[in-house]
Residue, then its C-alpha position, 0 to 999 in steps of 0.5 A: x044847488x049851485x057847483x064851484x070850480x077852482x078854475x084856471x084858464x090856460x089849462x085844458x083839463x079845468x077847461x074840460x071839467x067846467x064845460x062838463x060843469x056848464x052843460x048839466x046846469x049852474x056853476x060859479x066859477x073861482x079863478x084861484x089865480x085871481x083869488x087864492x084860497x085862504x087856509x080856513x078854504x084850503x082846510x074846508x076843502x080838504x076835509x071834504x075831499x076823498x084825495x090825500x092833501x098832497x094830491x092838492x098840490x102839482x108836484x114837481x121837482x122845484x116844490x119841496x113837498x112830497x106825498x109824506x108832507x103834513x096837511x099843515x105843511x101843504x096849506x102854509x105852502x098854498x097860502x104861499x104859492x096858489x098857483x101850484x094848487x092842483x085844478x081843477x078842484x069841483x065842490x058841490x057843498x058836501x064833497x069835493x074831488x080834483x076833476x083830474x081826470x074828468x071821470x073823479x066827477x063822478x064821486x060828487x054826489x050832485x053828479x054821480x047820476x051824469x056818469x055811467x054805471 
Protein backbone atom coordinates (compact mmCIF):
# COMPACT_ATOMS: atom_id res chain seq x y z
CA UNK A 1 0.00 0.00 0.00
CA UNK A 2 1.36 3.08 -1.24
CA UNK A 3 0.50 6.52 1.30
CA UNK A 4 0.14 10.13 -0.49
CA UNK A 5 0.90 13.21 0.62
CA UNK A 6 -0.25 17.01 -0.05
CA UNK A 7 2.84 18.10 0.30
CA UNK A 8 4.53 21.71 0.32
CA UNK A 9 8.30 22.27 0.67
CA UNK A 10 8.63 25.33 2.52
CA UNK A 11 6.44 24.22 5.46
CA UNK A 12 8.18 22.42 8.49
CA UNK A 13 4.97 20.49 9.66
CA UNK A 14 4.62 18.84 5.77
CA UNK A 15 7.96 18.39 6.21
CA UNK A 16 7.80 16.44 9.32
CA UNK A 17 4.75 14.52 8.45
CA UNK A 18 6.64 13.10 5.23
CA UNK A 19 9.94 12.31 6.74
CA UNK A 20 7.65 10.16 9.34
CA UNK A 21 5.93 9.02 6.03
CA UNK A 22 9.39 7.89 4.28
CA UNK A 23 10.96 6.24 7.34
CA UNK A 24 7.75 3.50 7.77
CA UNK A 25 7.87 2.57 3.78
CA UNK A 26 6.70 3.83 0.44
CA UNK A 27 4.95 7.40 -0.33
CA UNK A 28 3.99 9.22 -3.31
CA UNK A 29 4.56 12.69 -2.89
CA UNK A 30 1.93 15.32 -4.26
CA UNK A 31 3.44 19.14 -4.58
CA UNK A 32 -0.31 20.70 -4.39
CA UNK A 33 1.44 23.81 -5.27
CA UNK A 34 2.54 22.38 -8.26
CA UNK A 35 -0.55 20.26 -9.16
CA UNK A 36 -3.73 21.43 -7.21
CA UNK A 37 -6.38 19.40 -6.82
CA UNK A 38 -9.23 19.56 -8.96
CA UNK A 39 -13.15 19.52 -7.14
CA UNK A 40 -13.89 15.70 -7.93
CA UNK A 41 -10.11 15.18 -5.72
CA UNK A 42 -11.18 17.94 -3.30
CA UNK A 43 -14.82 16.25 -2.90
CA UNK A 44 -12.91 12.58 -2.78
CA UNK A 45 -10.74 13.95 -0.12
CA UNK A 46 -13.10 15.34 2.15
CA UNK A 47 -15.60 12.66 2.07
CA UNK A 48 -13.02 10.42 3.47
CA UNK A 49 -11.43 12.46 6.15
CA UNK A 50 -12.56 12.43 9.83
CA UNK A 51 -12.12 16.95 9.61
CA UNK A 52 -14.78 19.17 8.88
CA UNK A 53 -14.31 20.90 5.16
CA UNK A 54 -13.39 24.03 6.69
CA UNK A 55 -10.33 22.75 8.61
CA UNK A 56 -9.44 21.80 4.80
CA UNK A 57 -8.55 25.45 4.39
CA UNK A 58 -5.57 27.91 6.45
CA UNK A 59 -7.92 30.28 7.68
CA UNK A 60 -6.92 33.68 8.20
CA UNK A 61 -8.45 37.20 8.22
CA UNK A 62 -7.97 37.64 3.95
CA UNK A 63 -10.19 34.29 3.28
CA UNK A 64 -13.61 35.20 3.25
CA UNK A 65 -14.69 31.61 4.66
CA UNK A 66 -15.22 30.60 7.84
CA UNK A 67 -15.87 27.45 10.23
CA UNK A 68 -19.89 27.89 8.94
CA UNK A 69 -19.06 27.91 5.05
CA UNK A 70 -20.47 24.88 2.68
CA UNK A 71 -18.37 22.27 1.80
CA UNK A 72 -19.21 23.63 -1.82
CA UNK A 73 -18.18 26.97 -0.70
CA UNK A 74 -14.67 25.57 0.60
CA UNK A 75 -13.69 23.46 -3.04
CA UNK A 76 -14.97 26.27 -5.49
CA UNK A 77 -12.46 28.66 -3.20
CA UNK A 78 -9.61 25.63 -3.39
CA UNK A 79 -10.14 25.29 -7.03
CA UNK A 80 -9.39 28.81 -7.04
CA UNK A 81 -6.87 29.29 -4.36
CA UNK A 82 -4.81 25.77 -3.83
CA UNK A 83 -2.23 27.32 -1.84
CA UNK A 84 -4.53 27.88 1.03
CA UNK A 85 -5.17 24.30 1.36
CA UNK A 86 -4.40 22.95 4.87
CA UNK A 87 -1.01 20.65 4.75
CA UNK A 88 -0.15 18.50 5.16
CA UNK A 89 -2.97 16.21 3.91
CA UNK A 90 -2.12 12.10 4.23
CA UNK A 91 -4.24 9.63 2.51
CA UNK A 92 -4.01 6.06 2.67
CA UNK A 93 -6.62 4.89 0.13
CA UNK A 94 -9.41 4.43 2.80
CA UNK A 95 -9.16 7.35 5.13
CA UNK A 96 -7.75 10.70 5.07
CA UNK A 97 -6.52 13.19 8.01
CA UNK A 98 -4.54 16.63 7.97
CA UNK A 99 -1.27 15.54 9.58
CA UNK A 100 -1.46 19.00 11.71
CA UNK A 101 -0.11 17.78 14.41
CA UNK A 102 1.75 14.96 13.44
CA UNK A 103 -0.04 12.89 16.00
CA UNK A 104 -3.76 12.81 13.56
CA UNK A 105 -1.32 10.19 11.69
CA UNK A 106 -2.29 8.07 13.92
CA UNK A 107 -6.51 7.65 12.93
CA UNK A 108 -5.26 6.29 9.26
CA UNK A 109 -5.77 2.75 9.48
CA UNK A 110 -2.49 1.82 7.58
CA UNK A 111 -0.63 3.73 10.45
CA UNK A 112 -2.51 3.43 13.49
CA UNK A 113 -0.12 0.56 14.75
CA UNK A 114 3.17 3.46 14.33
CA UNK A 115 1.50 5.19 17.27
CA UNK A 116 1.56 4.35 21.03
CA UNK A 117 -1.48 3.20 22.49
Amino acid sequence: MTLRIYHYKRCSKSRQALSFLESIGEVSVIDYHLHPPQREELEDLMQRSIHPPHEFIRLNNEIPLDSNSSQDAIIEYLTIHPRVLQRPLVDDGSAVVIGRPLENLQHLPALSRHFPR
